[in-house]
N, C-alpha and C positions, 0 to 999 in steps of 0.2 A: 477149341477149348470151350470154357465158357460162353463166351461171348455169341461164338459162331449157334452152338446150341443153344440160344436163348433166341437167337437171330431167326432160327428156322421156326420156335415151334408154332403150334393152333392155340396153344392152352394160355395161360397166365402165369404158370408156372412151371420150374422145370427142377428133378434132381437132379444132383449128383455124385456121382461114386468114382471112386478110383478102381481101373480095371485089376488091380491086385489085391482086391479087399472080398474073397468069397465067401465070408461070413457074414452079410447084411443080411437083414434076416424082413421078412414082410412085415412083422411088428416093429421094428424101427423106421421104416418108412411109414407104414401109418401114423404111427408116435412123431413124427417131424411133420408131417403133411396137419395133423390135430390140432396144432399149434399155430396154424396160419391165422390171423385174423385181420381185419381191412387195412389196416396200416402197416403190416409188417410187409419188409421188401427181401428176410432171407428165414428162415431158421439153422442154427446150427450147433452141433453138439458141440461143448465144453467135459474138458477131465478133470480140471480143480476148483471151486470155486472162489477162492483164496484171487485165481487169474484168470478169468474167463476167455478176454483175447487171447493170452498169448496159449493157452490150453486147449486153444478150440479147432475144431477138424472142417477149416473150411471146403473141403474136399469130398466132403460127407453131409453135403447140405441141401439145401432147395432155396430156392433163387425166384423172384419176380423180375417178369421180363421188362418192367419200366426201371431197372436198373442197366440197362443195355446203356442211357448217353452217357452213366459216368463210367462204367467202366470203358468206350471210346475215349472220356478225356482223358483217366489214366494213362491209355493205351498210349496219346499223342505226347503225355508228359512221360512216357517211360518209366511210369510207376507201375511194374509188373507183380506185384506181391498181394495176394488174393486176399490177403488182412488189410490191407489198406482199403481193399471194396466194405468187407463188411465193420470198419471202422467210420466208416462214412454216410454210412444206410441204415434204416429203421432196422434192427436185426434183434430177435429174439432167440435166446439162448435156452439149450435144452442140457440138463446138465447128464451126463453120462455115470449114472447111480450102478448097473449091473442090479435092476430091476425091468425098467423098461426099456432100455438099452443095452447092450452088453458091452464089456469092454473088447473083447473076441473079436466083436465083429470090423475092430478099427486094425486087428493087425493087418499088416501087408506080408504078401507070402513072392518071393523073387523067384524060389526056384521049387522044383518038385520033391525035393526032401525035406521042405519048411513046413508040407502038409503031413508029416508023422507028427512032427509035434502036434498036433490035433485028434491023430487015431484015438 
């Protein structure tokens, strides 16, 4: 998961996507990555602003890898719920307009007839 890929990389940062999400488009990862400045430890898109945690696509973000000890402590407390990491951490939130982001690019596709809907 996480952890593991944040474990391996070179870089200081790492994304990430959900393998069922084939709508991300290279302007939204630039658009998340723009957004990095010294102190933030994640970015991540938000759908309402009204609720930004509970709206937000931790699944669809970028992560600093000096967040690796707390997600271990979660790990050891059995707090496996990826909002709990960025309720915890410097995190900068992008909010998902269907400008610079698309809403599209968050659906998840399960099976091969959920790509018509897209034709």
């Amino acid at each position: 998961g996480i952890l593991t890929g944040l474990e391996n990389i070179s870089s200081e940062y790492a994304i990430v996507f959900p393998c069922d999400n084939p709508f991300v488009t290279k302007n939204t990862i630039q658009t998340l990555f723009n957004e990095i400045t010294c102190n933030i430890q994640a970015v991540v898109p938000y759908h309402d602003p009204e609720n930004k945690l509970k709206t937000s696509e931790p699944l669809h973000s970028i992560y600093n890898k000096n967040i690796i000890p707390l997600i271990d402590n979660l790990i050891l407390n059995d707090s496996l719920h990826i909002k709990g990491i960025i309720e915890k951490i410097d995190t900068k939130f992008v909010l998902i307009d269907n400008k610079k982001i698309l809403k599209k690019e968050f659906r998840n596709l399960n099976h091969p007839e959920d790509l018509k809907i897209f034709d």
